[in-house]
C-alpha positions as CSV (number, residue, x, y, z in Angstrom):
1,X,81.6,135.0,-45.6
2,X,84.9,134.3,-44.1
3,X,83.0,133.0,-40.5
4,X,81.2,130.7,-42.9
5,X,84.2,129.8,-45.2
6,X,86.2,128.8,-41.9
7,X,83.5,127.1,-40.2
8,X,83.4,129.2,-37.3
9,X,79.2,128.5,-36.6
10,X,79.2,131.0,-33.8
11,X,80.5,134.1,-35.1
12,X,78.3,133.0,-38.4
13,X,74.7,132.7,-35.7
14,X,75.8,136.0,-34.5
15,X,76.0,137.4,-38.1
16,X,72.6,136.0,-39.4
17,X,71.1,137.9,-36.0
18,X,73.0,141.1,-36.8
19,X,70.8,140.9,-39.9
20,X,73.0,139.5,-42.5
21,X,71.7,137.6,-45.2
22,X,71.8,133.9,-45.1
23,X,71.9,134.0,-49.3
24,X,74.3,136.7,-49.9
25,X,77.3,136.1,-52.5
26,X,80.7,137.0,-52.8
27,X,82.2,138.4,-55.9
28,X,82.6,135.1,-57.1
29,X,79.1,134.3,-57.0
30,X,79.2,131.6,-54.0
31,X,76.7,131.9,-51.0
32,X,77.6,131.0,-47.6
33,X,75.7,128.0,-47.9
34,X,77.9,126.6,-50.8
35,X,81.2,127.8,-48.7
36,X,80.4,125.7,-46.0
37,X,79.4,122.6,-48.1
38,X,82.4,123.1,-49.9
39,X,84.4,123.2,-46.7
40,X,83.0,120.4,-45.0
41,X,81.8,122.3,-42.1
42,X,79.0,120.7,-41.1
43,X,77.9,122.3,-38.6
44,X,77.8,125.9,-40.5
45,X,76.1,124.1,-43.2
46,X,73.2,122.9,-40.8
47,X,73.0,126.3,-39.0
48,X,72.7,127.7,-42.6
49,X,69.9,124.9,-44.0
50,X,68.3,126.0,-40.1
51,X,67.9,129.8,-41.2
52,X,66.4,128.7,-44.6
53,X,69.0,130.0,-46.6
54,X,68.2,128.6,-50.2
55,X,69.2,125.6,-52.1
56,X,68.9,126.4,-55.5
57,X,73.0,126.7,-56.3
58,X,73.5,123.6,-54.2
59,X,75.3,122.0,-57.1
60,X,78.1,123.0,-54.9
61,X,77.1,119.2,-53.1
62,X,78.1,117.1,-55.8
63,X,81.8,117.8,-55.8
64,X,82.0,116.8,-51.8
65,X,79.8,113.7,-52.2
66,X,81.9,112.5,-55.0
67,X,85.3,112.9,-52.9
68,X,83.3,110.4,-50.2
69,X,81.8,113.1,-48.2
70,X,78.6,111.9,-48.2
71,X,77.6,113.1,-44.9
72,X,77.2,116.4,-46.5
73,X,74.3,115.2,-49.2
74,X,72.9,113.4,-45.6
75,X,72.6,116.6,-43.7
76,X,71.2,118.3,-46.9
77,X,68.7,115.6,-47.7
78,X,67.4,115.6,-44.4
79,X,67.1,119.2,-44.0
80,X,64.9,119.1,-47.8
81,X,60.8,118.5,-47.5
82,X,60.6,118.5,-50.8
83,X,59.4,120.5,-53.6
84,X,57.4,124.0,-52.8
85,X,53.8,123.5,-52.3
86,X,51.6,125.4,-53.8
């Protein structure tokens, strides 16, 4: 969590290939990919979306869009294909 928190997107790659999960939380109930979108770190965020991790407590997105980062919600939005299919 603290590779993610700090944006370092190489030592967080090297994590997810050691086998740690992309959706884990921390005792506070965030997952790397809300850390990073938090943050601003883009490219952590994008390596994250990349390895699938889930979007479901991405509510953590409105509170950067609404301080004018809106390049977050971009790289989010593009990374989405929509609902599941079934």
């Amino acid at each position: 969590m603290l590779a993610v928190a700090n944006g370092h997107a190489d030592a967080t790659r090297a994590l997810l290939a050691a086998g740690e999960p992309a959706d884990g939380a921390d005792a506070h109930g965030y997952t790397p990919l809300m850390l990073a979108a938090r943050a601003g770190h883009l490219a952590t965020l994008e390596l994250l979306l990349d390895e699938r991790a889930s979007t479901v407590r991405m509510a953590a997105l409105a509170r950067p869009w609404l301080h004018g980062q809106q390049q977050l919600l971009r790289v989010r939005l593009k990374a989405w294909d929509g609902p599941p299919h079934s």
